[in-house]
Legacy VTK file of the C-alpha trace (Angstrom):
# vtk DataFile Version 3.0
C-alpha trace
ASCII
DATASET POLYDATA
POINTS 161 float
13.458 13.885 13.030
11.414 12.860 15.742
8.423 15.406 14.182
8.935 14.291 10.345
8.645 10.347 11.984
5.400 11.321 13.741
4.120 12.930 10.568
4.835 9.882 8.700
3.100 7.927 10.975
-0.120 10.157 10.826
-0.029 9.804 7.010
0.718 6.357 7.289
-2.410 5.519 9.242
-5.017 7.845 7.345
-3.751 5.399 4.360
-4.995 2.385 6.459
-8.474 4.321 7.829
-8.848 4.383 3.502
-8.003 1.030 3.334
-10.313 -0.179 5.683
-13.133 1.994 4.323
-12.218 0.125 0.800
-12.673 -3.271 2.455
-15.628 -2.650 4.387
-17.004 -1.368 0.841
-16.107 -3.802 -1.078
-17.648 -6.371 1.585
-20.914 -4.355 1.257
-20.831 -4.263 -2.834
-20.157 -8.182 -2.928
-23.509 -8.714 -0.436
-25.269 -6.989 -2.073
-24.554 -8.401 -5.370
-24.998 -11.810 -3.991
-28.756 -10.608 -2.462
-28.780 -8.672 -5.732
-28.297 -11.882 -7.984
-30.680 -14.000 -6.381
-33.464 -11.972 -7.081
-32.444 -12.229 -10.782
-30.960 -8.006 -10.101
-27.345 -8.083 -9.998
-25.046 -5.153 -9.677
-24.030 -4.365 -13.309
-20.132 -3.514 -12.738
-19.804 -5.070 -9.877
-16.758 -6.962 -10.572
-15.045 -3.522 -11.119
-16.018 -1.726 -8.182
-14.830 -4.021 -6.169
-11.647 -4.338 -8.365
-11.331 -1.072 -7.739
-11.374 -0.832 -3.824
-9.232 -3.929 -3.556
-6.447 -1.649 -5.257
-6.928 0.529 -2.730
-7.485 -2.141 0.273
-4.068 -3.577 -0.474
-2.096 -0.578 -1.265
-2.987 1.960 1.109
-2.556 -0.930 3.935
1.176 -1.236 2.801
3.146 1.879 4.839
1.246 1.173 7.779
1.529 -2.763 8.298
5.367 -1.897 7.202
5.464 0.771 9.979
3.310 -1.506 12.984
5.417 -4.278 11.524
2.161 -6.513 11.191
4.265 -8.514 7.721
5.062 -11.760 7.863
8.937 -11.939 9.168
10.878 -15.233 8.830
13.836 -13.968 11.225
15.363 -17.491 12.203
18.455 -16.765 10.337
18.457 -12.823 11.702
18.136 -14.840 15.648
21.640 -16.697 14.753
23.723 -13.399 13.659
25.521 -11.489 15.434
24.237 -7.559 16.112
26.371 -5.994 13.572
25.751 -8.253 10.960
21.825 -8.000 11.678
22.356 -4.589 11.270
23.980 -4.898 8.207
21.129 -7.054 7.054
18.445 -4.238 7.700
20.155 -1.650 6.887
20.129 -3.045 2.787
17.111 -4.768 3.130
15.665 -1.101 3.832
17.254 0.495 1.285
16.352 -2.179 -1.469
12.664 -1.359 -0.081
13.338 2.501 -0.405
14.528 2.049 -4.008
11.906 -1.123 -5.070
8.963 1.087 -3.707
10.621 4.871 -5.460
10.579 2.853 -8.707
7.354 1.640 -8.266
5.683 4.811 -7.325
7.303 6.866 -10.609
6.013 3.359 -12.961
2.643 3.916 -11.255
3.048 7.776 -12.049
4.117 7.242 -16.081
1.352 4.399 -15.894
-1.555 7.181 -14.793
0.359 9.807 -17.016
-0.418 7.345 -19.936
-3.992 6.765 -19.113
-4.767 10.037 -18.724
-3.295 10.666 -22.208
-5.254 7.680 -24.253
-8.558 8.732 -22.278
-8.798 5.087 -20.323
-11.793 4.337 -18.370
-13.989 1.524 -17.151
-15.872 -0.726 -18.958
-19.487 -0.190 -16.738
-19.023 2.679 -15.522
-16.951 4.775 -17.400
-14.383 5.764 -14.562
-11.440 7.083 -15.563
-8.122 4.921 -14.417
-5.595 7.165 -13.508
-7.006 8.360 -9.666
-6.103 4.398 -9.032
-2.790 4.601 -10.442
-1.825 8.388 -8.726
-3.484 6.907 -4.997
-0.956 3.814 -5.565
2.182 6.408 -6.605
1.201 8.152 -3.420
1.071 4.574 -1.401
4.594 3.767 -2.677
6.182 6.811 -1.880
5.191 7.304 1.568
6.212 3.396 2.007
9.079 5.062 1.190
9.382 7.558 3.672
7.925 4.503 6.300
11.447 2.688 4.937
13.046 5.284 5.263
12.297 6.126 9.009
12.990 2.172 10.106
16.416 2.576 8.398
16.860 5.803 10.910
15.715 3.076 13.357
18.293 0.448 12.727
20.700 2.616 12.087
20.253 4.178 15.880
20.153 0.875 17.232
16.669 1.545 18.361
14.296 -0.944 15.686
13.149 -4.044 16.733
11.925 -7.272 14.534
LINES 1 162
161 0 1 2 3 4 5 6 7 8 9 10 11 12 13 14 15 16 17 18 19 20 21 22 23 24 25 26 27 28 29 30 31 32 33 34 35 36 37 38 39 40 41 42 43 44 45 46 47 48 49 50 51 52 53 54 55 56 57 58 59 60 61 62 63 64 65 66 67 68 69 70 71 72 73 74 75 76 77 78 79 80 81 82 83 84 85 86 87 88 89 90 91 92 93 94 95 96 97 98 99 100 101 102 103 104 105 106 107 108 109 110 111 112 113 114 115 116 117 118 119 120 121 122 123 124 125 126 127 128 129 130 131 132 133 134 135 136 137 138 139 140 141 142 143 144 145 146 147 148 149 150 151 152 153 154 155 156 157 158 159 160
């Protein structure tokens, strides 16, 4: 278990190192638009570039801020419960996550299935869709298996908020 958590992990962060390559690119496109525009030059499809990355930005972030725990957490009423019933608590929270995030990631499968099949691309550049919606199908389901390993965690007794 210990190996498959460690793998998860790995994958987990390479996700992020994506994500944070999409931000720092979308950061670059958006300067240089704004340089761009005020010497009357703008990027043409800029707007969708950076539409683009931000799909990535937020979606490949996902498993890893879920595994590092860096999410917002509003625990006050998880502080007043007793162990067992916190338990309880993350235990289902973690499995509504495992089965929110597999439903997700087979929508975001059909959805890139679909595009594929009506030939959808983008407006300026003629991109097709369907890497976007496959990269986010592969974000869900290893949130999944992130889920899944902190529900090992509770379960042991060894996950902390």
């Amino acid at each position: 278990m210990n190996k498959f958590m460690a793998l998860i992990l790995k994958a987990d962060f390479g996700l992020f190192t994506i994500s944070g390559v999409a931000l720092v690119i979308m950061m670059a496109v958006t300067l240089i638009d704004v340089l761009m525009r005020s010497l009357g030059q703008p990027i043409v499809g800029s707007v969708e570039l950076i539409s683009f990355f931000g799909a990535l930005a937020i979606g490949f972030a996902i498993p890893y801020t879920s595994w590092t725990k860096g999410h917002i957490l509003v625990d006050f009423v998880l502080e007043k419960l007793s162990s067992r019933s916190r338990m309880i608590i993350m235990s289902t929270t973690r499995m509504i996550g495992i089965a929110l995030f597999l439903l997700a990631g087979y929508n975001f499968i059909l959805f890139g299935l679909d595009m594929i099949k009506s030939n959808q691309v983008s407006g300026a550049f003629k991109l097709p869709l369907y890497p976007i919606a496959f990269g986010l199908a592969v974000s869900c389901f290893l949130q999944t298996a992130t889920l899944c390993c902190d529900f090992c965690k509770v379960i042991q007794g060894d996950h902390h908020e």
